[in-house]
KEDORO-531683 format. One record per residue (C-alpha): residue number from 1; residue in three letters; x, y, z. Coordinates in steps of 0.02 Angstrom, whole numbers, plus 50000, padded with zeros to 5 digits. Each point is the difference from the previous one (the first is absolute). Layout:
residues N
(NUM, 'ALA', (X, Y, Z))
...
//
This chain:
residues 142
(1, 'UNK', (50219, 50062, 49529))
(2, 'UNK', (50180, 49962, 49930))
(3, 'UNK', (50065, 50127, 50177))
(4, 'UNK', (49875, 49908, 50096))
(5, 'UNK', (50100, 49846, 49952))
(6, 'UNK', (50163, 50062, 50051))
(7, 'UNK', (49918, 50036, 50157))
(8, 'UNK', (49957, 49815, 50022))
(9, 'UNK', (50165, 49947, 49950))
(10, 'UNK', (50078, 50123, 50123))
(11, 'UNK', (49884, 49922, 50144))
(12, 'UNK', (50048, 49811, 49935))
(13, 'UNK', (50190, 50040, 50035))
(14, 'UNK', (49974, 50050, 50175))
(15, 'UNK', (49911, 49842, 50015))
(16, 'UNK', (49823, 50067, 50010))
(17, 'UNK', (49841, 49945, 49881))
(18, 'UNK', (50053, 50070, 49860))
(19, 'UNK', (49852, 50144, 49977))
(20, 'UNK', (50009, 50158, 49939))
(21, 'UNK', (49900, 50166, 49983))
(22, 'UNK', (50024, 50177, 49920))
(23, 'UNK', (49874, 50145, 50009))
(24, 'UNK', (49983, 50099, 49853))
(25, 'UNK', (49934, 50188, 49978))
(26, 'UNK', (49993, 50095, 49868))
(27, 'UNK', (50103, 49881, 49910))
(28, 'UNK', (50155, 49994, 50125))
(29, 'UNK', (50060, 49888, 50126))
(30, 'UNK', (49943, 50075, 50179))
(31, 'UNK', (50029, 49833, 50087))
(32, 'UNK', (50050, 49851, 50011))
(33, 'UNK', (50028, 49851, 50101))
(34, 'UNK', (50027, 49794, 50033))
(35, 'UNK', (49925, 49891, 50132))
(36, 'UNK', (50110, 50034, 50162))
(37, 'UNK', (49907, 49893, 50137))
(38, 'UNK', (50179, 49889, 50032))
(39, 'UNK', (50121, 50168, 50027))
(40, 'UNK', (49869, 50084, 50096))
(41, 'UNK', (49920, 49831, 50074))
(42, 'UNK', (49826, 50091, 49965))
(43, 'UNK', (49856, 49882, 49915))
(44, 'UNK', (49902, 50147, 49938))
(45, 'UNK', (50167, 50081, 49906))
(46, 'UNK', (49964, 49967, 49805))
(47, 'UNK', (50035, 50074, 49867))
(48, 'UNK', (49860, 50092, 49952))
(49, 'UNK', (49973, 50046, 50178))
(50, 'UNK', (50148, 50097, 50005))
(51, 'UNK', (49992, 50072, 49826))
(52, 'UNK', (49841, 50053, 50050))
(53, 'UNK', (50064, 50107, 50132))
(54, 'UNK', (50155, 50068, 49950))
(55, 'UNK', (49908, 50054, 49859))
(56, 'UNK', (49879, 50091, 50106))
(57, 'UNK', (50156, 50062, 50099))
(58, 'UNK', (50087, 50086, 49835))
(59, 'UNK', (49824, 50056, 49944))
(60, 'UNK', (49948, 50070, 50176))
(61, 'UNK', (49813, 49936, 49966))
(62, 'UNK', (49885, 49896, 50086))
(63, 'UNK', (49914, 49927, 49815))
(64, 'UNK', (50113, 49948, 49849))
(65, 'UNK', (49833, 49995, 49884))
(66, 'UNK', (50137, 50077, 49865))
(67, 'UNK', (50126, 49851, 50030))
(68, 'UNK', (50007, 49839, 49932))
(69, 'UNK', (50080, 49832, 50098))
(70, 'UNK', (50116, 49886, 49902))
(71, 'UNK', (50016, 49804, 50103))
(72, 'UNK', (50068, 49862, 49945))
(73, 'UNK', (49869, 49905, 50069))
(74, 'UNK', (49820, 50025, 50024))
(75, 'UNK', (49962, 50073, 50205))
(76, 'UNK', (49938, 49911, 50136))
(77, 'UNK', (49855, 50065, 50110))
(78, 'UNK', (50135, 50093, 50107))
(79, 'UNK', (50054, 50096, 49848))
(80, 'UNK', (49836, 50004, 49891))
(81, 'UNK', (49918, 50099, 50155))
(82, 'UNK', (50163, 50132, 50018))
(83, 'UNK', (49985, 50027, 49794))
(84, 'UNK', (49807, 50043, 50050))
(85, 'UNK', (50022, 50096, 50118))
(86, 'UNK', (50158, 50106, 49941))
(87, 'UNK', (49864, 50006, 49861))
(88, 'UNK', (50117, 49967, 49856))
(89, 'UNK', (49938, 50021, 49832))
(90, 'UNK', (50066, 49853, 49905))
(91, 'UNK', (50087, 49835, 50065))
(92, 'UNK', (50088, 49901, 49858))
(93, 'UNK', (50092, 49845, 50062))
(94, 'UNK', (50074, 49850, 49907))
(95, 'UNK', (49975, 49823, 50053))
(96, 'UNK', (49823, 49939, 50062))
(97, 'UNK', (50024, 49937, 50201))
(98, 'UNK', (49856, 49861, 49990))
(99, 'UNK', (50025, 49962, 50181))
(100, 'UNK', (49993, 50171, 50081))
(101, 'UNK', (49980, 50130, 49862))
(102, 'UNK', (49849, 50141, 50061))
(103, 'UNK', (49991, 50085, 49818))
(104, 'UNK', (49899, 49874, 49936))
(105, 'UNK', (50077, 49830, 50023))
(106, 'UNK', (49929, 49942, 50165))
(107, 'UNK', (49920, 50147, 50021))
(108, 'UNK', (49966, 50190, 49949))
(109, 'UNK', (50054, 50103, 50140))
(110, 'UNK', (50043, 50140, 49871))
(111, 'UNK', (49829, 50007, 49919))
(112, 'UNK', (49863, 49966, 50105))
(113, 'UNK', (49841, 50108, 49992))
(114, 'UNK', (49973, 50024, 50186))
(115, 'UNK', (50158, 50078, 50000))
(116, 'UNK', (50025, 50188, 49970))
(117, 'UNK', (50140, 49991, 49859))
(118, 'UNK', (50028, 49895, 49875))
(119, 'UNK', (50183, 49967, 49931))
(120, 'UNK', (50004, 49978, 49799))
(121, 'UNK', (50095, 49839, 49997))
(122, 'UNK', (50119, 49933, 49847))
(123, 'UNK', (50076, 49819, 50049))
(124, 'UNK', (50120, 49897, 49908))
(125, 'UNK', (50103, 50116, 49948))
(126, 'UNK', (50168, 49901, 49981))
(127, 'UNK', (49929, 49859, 50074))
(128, 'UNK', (50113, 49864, 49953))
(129, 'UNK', (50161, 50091, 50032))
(130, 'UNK', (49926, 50052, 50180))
(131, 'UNK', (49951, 49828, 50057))
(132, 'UNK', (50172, 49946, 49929))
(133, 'UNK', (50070, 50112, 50125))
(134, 'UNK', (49912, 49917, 50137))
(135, 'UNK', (50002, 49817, 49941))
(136, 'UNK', (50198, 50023, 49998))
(137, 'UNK', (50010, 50058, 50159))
(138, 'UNK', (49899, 49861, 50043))
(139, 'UNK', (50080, 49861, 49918))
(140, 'UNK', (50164, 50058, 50062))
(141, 'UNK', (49953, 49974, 50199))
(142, 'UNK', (49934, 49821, 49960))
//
């Protein structure tokens, strides 16, 4: 989580919601990335999105079912559905999202039966020092 973090940080100095995501096999970094939808002017370019794929990229797979996802915040639907369907094996993310969160805040996009995988999920993991990150950021363009 504490790279993840770094990530966000990196994305809050180019002026982007500070997010950030690392993909993890076999106990090594494989990817990671921040929320890019200013530089690229691209809605659907967060973090976890892009982690996703350049992790698939350097793994040249279809299915990271051996990975696990590191976020700073918990995904939204857009997310939740490319962590099922890259069907990662474990999503751990820090601070709850009560208004858009799809790993069990709002909703469960991650876990739900009539889907055919099921991510383990862990959240709050460095919760308070995530949402600190984004608060921040927050507070600062008030």
């Amino acid at each position: 989580m504490r790279v993840a973090l770094e990530e966000a940080r990196r994305a809050a100095s180019r002026d982007e919601v500070p997010i950030g995501a690392v993909v993890m096999h076999d106990g090594a970094v494989v990817a990671r990335a921040h929320n890019e939808t200013v530089a690229r002017r691209d809605p659907t370019a967060h973090a976890e999105l892009l982690a996703v794929q350049r992790a698939l990229q350097h793994l040249r797979t279809d299915r990271l079912t051996d990975c696990a996802l590191y976020v700073t915040l918990e995904p939204c639907a857009q997310c939740a559905g490319a962590i099922v369907l890259a069907k990662l094996g474990r999503l751990v993310f820090g601070a709850y999202d009560d208004k858009a969160g799809m790993c069990g805040s709002v909703g469960d996009v991650v876990r739900h039966p009539r889907l055919n995988h099921r991510v383990e999920v862990i959240g709050g993991v460095l919760a308070d020092e995530c949402g600190e990150v984004l608060q921040g950021f927050f507070r600062a363009r008030r």
